[in-house]
N, C-alpha and C positions, 0 to 999 in steps of 0.2 A: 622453507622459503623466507629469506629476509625479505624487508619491506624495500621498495624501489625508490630514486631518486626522485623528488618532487620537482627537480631543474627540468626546466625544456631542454629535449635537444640539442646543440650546436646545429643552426640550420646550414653548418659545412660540410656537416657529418653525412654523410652519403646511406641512402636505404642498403639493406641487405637483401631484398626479397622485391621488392618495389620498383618501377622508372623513379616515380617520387612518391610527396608527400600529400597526394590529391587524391579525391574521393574516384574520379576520372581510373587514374592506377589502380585503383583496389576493385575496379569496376573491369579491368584490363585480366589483373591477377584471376578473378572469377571465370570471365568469358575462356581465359585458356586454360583450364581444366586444372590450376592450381591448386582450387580451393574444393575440396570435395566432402570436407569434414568439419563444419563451420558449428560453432558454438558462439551461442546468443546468452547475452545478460543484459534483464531487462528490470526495469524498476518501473515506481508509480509516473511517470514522466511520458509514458508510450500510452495511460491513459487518462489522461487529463481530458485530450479531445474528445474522448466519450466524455465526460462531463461529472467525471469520478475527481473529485479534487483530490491533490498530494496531500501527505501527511506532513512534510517537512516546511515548505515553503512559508518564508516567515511571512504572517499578515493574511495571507490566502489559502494556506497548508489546513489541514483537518483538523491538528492540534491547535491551531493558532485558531480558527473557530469555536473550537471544543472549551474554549477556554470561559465562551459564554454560556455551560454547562455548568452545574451545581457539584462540580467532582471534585475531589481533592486536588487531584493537579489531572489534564487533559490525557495523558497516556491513560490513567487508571483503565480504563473503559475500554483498554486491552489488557488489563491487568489480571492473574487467575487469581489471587488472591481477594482482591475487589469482588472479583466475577464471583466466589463462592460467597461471599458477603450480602452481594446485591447482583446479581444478572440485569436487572431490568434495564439500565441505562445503554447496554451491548445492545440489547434487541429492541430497543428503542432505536439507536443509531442502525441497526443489522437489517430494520426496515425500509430504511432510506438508499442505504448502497448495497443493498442486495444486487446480484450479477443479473437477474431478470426485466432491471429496469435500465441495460445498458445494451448498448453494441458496440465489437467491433472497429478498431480504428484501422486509419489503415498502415499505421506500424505493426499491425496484428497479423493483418493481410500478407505483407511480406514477410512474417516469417513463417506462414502459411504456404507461401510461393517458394521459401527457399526447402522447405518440408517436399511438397510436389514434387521440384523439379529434383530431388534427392542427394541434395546438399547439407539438410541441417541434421548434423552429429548430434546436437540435443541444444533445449534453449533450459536455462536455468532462469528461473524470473522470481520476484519479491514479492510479485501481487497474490493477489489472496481475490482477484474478481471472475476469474477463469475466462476470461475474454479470449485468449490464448484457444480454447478447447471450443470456446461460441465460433471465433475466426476455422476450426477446423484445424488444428494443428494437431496430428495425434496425441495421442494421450503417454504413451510410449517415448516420446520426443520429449515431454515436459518433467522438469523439477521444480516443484512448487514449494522454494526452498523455505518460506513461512507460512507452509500451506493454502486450501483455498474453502470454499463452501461447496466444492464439490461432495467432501460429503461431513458425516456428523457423528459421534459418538457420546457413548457419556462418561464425563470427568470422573468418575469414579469405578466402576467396574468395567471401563472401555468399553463398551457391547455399542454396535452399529445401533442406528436409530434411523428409520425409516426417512428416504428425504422428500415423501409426499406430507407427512408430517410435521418435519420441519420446514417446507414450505408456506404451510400452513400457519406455525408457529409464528414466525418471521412476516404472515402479511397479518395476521392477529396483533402482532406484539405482544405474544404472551413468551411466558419461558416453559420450554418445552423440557418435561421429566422424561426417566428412565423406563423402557417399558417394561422393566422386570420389577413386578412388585415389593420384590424383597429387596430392590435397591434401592427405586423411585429417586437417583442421584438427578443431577444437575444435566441437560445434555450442551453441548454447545459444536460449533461448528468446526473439521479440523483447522483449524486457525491456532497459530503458533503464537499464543499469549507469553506476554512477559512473565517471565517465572519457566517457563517452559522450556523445554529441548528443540533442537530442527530436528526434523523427522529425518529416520535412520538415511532416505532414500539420498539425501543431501551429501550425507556425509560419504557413504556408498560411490558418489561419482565427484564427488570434490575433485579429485586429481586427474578426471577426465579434458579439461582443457589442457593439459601437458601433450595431447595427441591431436589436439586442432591443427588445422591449417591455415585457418583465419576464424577472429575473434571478431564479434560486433557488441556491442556496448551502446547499450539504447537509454536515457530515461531514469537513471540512477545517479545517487551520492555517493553513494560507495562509503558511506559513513559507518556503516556497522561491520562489525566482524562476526562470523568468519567467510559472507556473504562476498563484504570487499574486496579482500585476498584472489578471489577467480582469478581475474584475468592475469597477476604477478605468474601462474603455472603456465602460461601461455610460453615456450620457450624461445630467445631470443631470434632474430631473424622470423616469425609468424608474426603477418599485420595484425595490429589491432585498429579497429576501426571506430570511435566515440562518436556518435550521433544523442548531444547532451547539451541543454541550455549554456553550462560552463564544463569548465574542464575537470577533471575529478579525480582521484586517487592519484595515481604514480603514470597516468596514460600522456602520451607524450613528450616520456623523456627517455623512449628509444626511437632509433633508425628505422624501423618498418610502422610507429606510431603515427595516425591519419587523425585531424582533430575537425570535427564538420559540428562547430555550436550554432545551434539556436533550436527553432520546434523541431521535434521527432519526425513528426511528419513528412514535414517540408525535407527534412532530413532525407527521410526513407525516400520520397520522391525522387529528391536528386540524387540518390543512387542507382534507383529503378531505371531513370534515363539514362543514365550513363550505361549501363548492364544494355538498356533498350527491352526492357519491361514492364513502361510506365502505362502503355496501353492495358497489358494484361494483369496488372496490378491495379489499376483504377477499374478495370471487367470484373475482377475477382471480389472486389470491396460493392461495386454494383450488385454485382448477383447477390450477393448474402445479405446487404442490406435487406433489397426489392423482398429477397425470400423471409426474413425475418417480419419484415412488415407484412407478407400473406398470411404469417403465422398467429397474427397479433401479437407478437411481441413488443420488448419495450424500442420507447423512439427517443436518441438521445435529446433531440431540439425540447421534447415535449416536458423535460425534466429544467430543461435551461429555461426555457419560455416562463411557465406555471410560474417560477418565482426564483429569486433571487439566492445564494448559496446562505444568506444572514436569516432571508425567510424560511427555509429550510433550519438550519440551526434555531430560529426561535421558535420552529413549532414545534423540534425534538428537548427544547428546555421545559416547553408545556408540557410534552408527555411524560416526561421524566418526573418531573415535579409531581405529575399524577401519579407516579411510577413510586414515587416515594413515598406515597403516605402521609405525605406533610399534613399534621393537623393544624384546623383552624385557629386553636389558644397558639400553638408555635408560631405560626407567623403573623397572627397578632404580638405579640413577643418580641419580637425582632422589629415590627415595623415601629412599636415602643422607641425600639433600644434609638433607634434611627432617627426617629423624630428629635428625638433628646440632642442628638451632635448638631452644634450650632455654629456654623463658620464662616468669620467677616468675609466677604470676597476680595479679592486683591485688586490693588488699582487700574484692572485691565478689566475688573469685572468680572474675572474667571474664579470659581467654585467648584474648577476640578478636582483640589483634594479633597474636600467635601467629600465631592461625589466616592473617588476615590479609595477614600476609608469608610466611607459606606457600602460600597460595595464591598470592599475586602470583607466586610465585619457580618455581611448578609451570606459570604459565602463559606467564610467562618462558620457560623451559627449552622448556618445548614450543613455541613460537611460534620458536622460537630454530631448532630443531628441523626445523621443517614447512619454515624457509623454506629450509634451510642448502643450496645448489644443488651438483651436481653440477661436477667440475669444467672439464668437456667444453662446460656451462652458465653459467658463470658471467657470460659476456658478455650472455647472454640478460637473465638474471637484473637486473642492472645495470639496462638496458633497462626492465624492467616495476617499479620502486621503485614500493610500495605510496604514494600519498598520505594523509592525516591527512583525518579526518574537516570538518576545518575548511577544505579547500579544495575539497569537493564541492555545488556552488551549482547543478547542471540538473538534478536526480534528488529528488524527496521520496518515498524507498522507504519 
């Protein structure tokens, strides 16, 4: 499959499959028994509302926080090569957004509803928080195309690891080993780290939307391959339908292409209305909350409330820092070096770059630091060189 035109439409061009180009039609196409084989592609975008921040979005995205981590560069911390170097900083952050301290949105809910009512052919999704599985969507239905923490292995002799365990592990903050003694490897969660493969099951139904009848597109960039590609299989004349802040890939530069930007949500609402299943979709996302809260589970408000996304980030840069071992002569050392750079302010009074190269120099030092191997190690080391963000193309963490 070549890559699709990124031109709109001619809005002359008449639908193939559609009356038109409104969420309304596609909501028409459904009710008459058109669509009986629908595949879903979802990204981080369908759970923001739970209170799971994106990884992309500049200034508010995961990485663009992460940035106030002591890492080499903010991917690292999905990095396997990092990850055998140093794990603590993954489970340091793997505490925070653990799937236990979320619920449910209700772009979850409906594809939950379109599961029920035995419409959905399979949803293929990006996340790795299993919201998807908490909403009840079977499991059978899902491709968790950069896997999820549903479950855990170890990086080194693959052998499953207990996930009462690792639950443990993960509210500990500790890094949890191999229970086979003669491994005692690394364990980490199936989580498709950079450096890594998409799991077989990906590749297995990759060319399963070529037999949909309608496409939904929820909540993704569609920036990575071979994730982005989905919907281009969708064969011409089958709607696709983009429920996404902007418009993304190649979506909307054919005839049955329906473009509905802004929140997911609000998205998936006004399609449930239109379909006339906004009642039982707002029932559905009711019940499972109410039931989750019987359960003691997590409450999303209670993660947004407690503190801010920066106060979260600065208390996983304290545990990391702990995480790291930093000795005391070291950042004594550093706070030296810093003291030493001395710089006029500019006529506005600002001592940003000051600040600026201080900081870089502090994170310098420390990255310097985390990585400097033992020298028992150093072959090892060699071995796992960090790669640059720029040549990680299987992974949209």
């Amino acid at each position: 499959m070549g890559q699709e035109s990124s031109m709109l439409v001619d809005e002359s061009t008449p639908p193939r499959s559609l009356a038109d180009r409104t969420v309304e039609s596609v909501a028409s196409y459904i009710k008459e028994g058109r669509a009986k084989r629908i595949v879903l592609m979802t990204g981080a975008g369908i759970s923001t509302a739970a209170g799971i921040p994106d990884f992309r979005s500049p200034g508010t995205g995961l990485y663009a926080n992460l940035a106030k981590l002591d890492l080499p560069y903010p991917e690292a911390v999905f990095d396997i090569s990092f990850f055998r170097s140093n794990p603590l900083p993954f489970y340091t952050l793997a505490h925070e957004l653990h799937p236990s301290r979320f619920k449910p949105t209700v772009s979850h809910h409906f594809i939950r509803l379109l599961a029920d009512k035995g419409l959905l052919l399979k949803l293929f999704t990006q996340n790795i928080d299993c919201l998807e599985r908490a909403a009840g969507v079977p499991c059978d239905k899902i491709i968790e195309a950069h896997g999820s923490f549903a479950r855990q292995r170890c990086i080194d002799c693959k052998g499953e690891y207990p996930s009462d365990l690792m639950k443990q592990a993960i509210s500990k903050r500790e890094v949890p080993r191999c229970t086979r003694t003669e491994c005692n490897g690394l364990v980490k969660p199936d989580i498709v780290f950079f450096g890594e493969a998409l799991p077989n099951i990906f590749h297995q139904n990759r060319m399963l939307p070529s037999s949909a009848d309608l496409a939904i597109i929820m909540g993704t960039s569609l920036a990575v391959q071979p994730f982005a590609s989905l919907p281009v299989y969708c064969p011409e004349g089958v709607p696709r339908l983009l429920l996404n802040l902007e418009r993304v890939g190649g979506l909307g530069s054919r005839p049955d292409d329906v473009l509905l930007l802004g929140d997911c949500d609000e998205g998936v609402r006004t399609l449930a209305r239109a379909l006339g299943w906004l009642e039982e979709l707002e029932a559905l996302a009711k019940g499972q909350s109410s039931k989750q809260d019987d359960d003691g589970k997590s409450d999303n408000s209670r993660l947004l409330l407690d503190s801010t996304l920066d106060d979260e980030i600065a208390k996983i840069t304290e545990e990391v820092d702990d995480s790291l071992h930093i000795s005391s002569e070291f950042q004594s050392s550093i706070q030296s070096d810093l003291s030493s750079i001395r710089f006029a302010p500019t006529k506005s009074g600002s001592s940003s770059t000051a600040k600026s190269l201080q900081n870089q120099l502090s994170v310098d030092r420390l990255a310097n630091h985390a990585e400097q191997p033992d020298k028992a190690n150093r072959q090892s080391s060699q071995e796992t060189t960090l790669k640059t963000p720029d040549e990680h193309s299987e992974c949209d963490k």
